[in-house]
C-alpha positions in Angstrom: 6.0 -44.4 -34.3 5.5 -46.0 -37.9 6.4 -44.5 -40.8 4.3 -46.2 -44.0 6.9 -45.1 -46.6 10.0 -46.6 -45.3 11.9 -49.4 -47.4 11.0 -52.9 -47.2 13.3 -54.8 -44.5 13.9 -58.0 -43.2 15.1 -59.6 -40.1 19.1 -59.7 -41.5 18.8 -56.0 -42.0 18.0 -55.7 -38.3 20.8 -57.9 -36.7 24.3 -56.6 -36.6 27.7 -58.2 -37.6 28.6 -58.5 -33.6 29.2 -62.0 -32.1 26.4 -62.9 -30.0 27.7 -63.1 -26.8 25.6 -64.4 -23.6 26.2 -67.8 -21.8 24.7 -71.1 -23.7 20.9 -71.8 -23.6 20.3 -68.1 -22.0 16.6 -66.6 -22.1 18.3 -63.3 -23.6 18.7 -65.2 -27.0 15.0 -65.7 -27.5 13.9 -62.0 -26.4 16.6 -61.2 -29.6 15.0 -63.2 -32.1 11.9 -62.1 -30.7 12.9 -58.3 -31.5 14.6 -58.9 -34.7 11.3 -61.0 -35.9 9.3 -58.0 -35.4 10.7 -55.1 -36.3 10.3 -55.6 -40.0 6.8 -55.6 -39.0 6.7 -52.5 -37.8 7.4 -49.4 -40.7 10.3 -48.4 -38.9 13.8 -47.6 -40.3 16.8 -48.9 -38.5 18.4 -45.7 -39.2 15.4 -44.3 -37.1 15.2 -46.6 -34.5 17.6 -46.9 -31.0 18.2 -49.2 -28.4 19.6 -47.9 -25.0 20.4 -50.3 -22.3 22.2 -50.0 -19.1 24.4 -52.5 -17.3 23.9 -55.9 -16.6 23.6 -59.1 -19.4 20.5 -58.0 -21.0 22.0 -54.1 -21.5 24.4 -56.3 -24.5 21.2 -56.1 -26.3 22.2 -52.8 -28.4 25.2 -54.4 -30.0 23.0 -56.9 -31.8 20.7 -54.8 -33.1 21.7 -53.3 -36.8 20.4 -49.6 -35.0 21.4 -47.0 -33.3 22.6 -47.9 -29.8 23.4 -46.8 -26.4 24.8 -49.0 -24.0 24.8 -46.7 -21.0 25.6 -46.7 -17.2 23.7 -48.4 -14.4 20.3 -47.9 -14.0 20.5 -44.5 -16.2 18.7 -45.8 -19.3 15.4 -44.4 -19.3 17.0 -40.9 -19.1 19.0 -41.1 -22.0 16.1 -42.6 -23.8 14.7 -39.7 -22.3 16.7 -36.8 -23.8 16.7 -38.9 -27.1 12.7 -39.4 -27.0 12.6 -35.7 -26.5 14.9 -34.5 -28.9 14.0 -36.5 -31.2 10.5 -37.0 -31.4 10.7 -38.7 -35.0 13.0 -41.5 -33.1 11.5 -44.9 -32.7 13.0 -45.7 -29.1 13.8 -48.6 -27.1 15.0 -49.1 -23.8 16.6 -52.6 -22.9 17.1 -53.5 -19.3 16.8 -56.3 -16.4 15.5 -56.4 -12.6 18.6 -55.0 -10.8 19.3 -52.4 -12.9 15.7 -50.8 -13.4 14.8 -51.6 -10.2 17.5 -50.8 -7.6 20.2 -48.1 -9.0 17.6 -47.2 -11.6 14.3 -47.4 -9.8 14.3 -43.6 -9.9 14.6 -43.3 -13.5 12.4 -46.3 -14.2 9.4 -44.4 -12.5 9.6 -41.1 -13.4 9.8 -42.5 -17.0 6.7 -44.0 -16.7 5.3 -40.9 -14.4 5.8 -38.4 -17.6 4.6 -40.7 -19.7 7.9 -40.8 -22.4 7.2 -42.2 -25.7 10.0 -45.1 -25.3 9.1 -49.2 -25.0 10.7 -49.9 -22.3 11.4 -54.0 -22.1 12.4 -55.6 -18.3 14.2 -59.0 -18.6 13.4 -60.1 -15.4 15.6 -63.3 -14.4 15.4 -62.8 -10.7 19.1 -62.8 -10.3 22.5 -60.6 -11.0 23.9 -62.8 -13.5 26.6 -59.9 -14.7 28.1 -60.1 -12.0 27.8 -63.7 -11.1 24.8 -64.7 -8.9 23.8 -62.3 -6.4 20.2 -61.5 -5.3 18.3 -58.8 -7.0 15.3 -56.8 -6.2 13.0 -59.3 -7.6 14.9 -62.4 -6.1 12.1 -64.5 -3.7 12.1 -64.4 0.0 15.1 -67.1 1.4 16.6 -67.4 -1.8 20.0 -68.4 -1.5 23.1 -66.6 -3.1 26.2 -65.4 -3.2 25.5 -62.4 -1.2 22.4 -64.3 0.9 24.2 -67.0 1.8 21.5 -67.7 4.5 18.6 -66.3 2.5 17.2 -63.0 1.1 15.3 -61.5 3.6 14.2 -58.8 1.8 10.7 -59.0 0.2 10.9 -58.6 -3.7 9.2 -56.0 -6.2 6.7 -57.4 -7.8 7.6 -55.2 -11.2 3.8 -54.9 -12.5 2.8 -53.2 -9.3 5.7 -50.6 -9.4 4.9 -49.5 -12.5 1.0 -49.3 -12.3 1.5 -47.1 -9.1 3.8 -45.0 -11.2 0.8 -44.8 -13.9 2.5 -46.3 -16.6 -0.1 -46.1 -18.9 1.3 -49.8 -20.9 1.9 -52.8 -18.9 2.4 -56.1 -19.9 4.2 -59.5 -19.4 5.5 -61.9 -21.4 8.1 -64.6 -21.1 11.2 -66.0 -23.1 9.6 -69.0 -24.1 7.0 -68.5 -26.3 7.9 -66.1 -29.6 4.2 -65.7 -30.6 3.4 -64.2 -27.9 6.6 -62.1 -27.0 5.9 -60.5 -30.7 2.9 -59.6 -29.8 3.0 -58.1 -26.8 6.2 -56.1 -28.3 4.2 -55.1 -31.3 1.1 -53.7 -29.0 3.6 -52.1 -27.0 5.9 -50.2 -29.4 2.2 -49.0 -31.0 1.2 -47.4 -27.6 1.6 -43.8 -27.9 3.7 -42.7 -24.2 5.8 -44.9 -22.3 5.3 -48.8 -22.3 6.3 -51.1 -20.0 6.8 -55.4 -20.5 8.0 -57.5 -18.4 9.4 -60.3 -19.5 10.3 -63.9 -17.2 13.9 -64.3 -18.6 15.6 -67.9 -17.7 19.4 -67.6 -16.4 20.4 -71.0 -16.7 23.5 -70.7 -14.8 22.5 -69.2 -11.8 19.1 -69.1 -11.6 18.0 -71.6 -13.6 14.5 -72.6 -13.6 13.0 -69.6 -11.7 9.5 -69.9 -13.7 9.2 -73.3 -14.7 5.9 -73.8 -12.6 4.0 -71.2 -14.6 6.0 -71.2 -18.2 7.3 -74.9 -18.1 5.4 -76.6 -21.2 3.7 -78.8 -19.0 2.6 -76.1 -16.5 1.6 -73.5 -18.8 -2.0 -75.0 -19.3 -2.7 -75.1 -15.9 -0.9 -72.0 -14.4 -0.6 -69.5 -17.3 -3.5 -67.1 -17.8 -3.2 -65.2 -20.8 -5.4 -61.8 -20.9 -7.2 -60.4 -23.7 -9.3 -57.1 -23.1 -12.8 -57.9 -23.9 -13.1 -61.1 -23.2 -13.9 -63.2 -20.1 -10.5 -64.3 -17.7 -10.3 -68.1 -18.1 -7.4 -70.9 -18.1 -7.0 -74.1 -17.6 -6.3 -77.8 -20.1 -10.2 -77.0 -20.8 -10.3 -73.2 -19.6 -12.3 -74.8 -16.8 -10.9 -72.2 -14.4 -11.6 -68.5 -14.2 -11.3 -65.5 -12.1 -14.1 -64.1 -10.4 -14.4 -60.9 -8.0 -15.6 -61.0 -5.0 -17.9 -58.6 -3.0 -14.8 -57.4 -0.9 -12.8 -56.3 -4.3 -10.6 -59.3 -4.2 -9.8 -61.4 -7.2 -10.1 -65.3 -6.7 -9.3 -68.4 -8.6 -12.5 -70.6 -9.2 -14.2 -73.3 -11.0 -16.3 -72.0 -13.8 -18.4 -74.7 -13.4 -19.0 -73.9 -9.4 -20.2 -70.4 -10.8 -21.1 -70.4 -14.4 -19.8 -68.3 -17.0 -21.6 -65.1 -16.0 -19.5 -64.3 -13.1 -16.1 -64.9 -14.9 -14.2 -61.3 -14.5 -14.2 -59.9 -18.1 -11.1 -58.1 -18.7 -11.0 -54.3 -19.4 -7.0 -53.1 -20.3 -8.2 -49.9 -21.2 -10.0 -49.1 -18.0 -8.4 -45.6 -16.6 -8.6 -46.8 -12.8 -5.3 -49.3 -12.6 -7.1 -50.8 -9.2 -8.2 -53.9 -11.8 -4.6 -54.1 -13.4 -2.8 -54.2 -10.0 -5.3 -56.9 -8.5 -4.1 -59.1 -11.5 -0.7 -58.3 -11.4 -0.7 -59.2 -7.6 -2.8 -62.3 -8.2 0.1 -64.9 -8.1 1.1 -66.0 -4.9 4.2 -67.8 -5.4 6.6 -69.2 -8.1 3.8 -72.1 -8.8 0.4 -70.6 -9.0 -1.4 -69.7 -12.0 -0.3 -66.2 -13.1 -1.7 -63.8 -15.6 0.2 -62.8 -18.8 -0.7 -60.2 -21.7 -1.5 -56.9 -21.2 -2.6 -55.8 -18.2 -3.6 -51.4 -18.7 -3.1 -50.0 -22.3 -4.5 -46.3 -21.8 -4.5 -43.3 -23.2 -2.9 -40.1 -22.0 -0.6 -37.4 -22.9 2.9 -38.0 -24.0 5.9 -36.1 -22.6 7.5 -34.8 -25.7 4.7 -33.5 -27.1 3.6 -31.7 -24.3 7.4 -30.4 -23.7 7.2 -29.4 -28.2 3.9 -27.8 -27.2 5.3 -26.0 -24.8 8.3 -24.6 -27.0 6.2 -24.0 -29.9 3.6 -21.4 -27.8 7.1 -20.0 -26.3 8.3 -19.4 -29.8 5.4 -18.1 -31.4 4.7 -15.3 -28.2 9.0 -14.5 -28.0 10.6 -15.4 -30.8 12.7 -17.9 -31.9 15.7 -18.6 -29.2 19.2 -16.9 -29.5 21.3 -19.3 -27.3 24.2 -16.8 -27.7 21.9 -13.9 -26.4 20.8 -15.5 -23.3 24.2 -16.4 -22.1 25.5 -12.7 -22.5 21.9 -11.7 -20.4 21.6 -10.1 -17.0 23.8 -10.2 -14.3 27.0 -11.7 -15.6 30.3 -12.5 -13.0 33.0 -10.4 -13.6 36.1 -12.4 -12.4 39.4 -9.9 -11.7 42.4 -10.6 -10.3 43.8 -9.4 -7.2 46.6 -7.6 -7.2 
């Protein structure tokens, strides 16, 4: 939420006196500045705003921020963010995690989070790898990739984290990547201004043991041809010259084509605010591997109820047709065990 008579701040007031502390040349650093560009931006107080995290090298993310912070336990994030969200409606709430830790030990939290539709931004640094715990494979981690705990090869196929959260309903998704501000601060900013739960994923570099992961879509010199950056409204093209597009075809499925092989009328125009996800999860599936062009932006931005204010609606008919609660009351109500001792 924004709040329009707040004080004035700037990005010092939103960093913290803590040392920043992730290995050299680390993707994290950028997502940071990224957040700490914004949120003066944004109407918010840092007295009113927190950052919960979970476990991993992103979940450090709290300590740098000049805000309220929760650096919880593994995978448990979204549900404190939860209970905060709830309880505290007039909040502003962030939830800071990576791929193993929303995605395996959290996955359950992650989706039922974006199921109820909580009012939190929810940002995924997504490096493909365990780095916390020095190099093992992660949910996300490509088929035969070689680590510490694959040493022949993952053989397990990955999440693609778009798709897992469309078929939860998440009514925001998005990605982004650790290389270009601009357009990190803008996804963040269309996110935090989504009413309900928002979702961004973010390609995060671990230079020290996965380095490289995205470089044949984000690399500078890839981006033109590889990157496809969406914007509702307007027709899907890419390209040095935007001479490619995406087109679909009569069975439903999205291909990659020359505009000039089909003209500019049959170019997909994108529609993030269209209810059915079908047309969000076809792009989010469109990549096929590490160096094909793959779509970034957002993806579904729709409308829908939130969970805290259904839950304060709720408590606000239950108040006004019983009366206000009387905690002390209820626990000295019906049925209570009497405990004696035996003699």
């Amino acid at each position: 939420m924004t709040d329009t008579s707040v004080r004035l701040t700037t990005k010092k007031d939103w960093a913290s006196d803590q040392e920043v502390r992730w290995c050299p040349g680390c993707g994290d650093y950028g997502i940071l500045q990224a957040v700490q560009f914004l949120m003066p931006d944004l109407g918010v107080a840092p007295e009113n705003t927190v950052f919960v995290s979970g476990i991993g090298c992103s979940s450090r993310f709290p300590y740098y921020m000049n805000t309220y912070g929760v650096h919880s336990i593994h995978g448990r994030a979204p549900a404190v963010a939860t209970g905060v969200a709830v309880a505290r409606p007039d909040l502003d709430v962030w939830v800071i995690t990576g791929d193993g830790d929303a995605l395996s030990i959290g996955g359950n939290h992650f989706i039922h989070a974006l199921r109820r539709n909580v009012n939190m931004t929810i940002l995924m640094f997504n490096n493909r790898i365990y780095g916390l715990t020095k190099g093992q494979y992660s949910p996300t981690s490509e088929v035969g990739k070689v680590t510490k705990s694959t040493p022949m090869g993952s053989i397990d196929p990955p999440f693609n984290p778009l798709a897992v959260a469309l078929g939860a309903e998440a009514s925001f998704v998005a990605r982004t990547h650790d290389l270009d501000r601009k357009h990190m601060i803008e996804t963040f900013r269309a996110a935090h201004d989504h009413r309900g739960a928002s979702f961004v994923e973010i390609f995060q570099n671990c230079n020290v043991f996965n380095d490289a992961a995205f470089d044949g879509v984000t690399g500078r010199e890839n981006r033109p041809a590889n990157m496809i950056d969406l914007k509702h409204g307007e027709p899907i093209r890419f390209g040095v010259d935007r001479e490619r597009g995406v087109v679909m075809g009569a069975d439903g499925q999205l291909r990659i084509v020359e505009v000039a092989d089909v003209g500019e009328d049959a170019i997909l125009v994108h529609d993030a605010h269209r209810h059915d996800p079908s047309l969000a999860f076809a792009l989010a599936r469109l990549s096929h591997d590490d160096h094909s062009p793959t779509p970034f932006g957002i993806f579904r931005s729709i409308e829908r109820p939130d969970y805290g204010s259904s839950v304060g609606a709720q408590l606000a008919e239950a108040s006004q047709k019983k009366g206000p609660g009387d905690l002390n009351a209820m626990l000295r109500s019906n049925g209570p065990w009497m405990v004696t001792a035996e003699m």
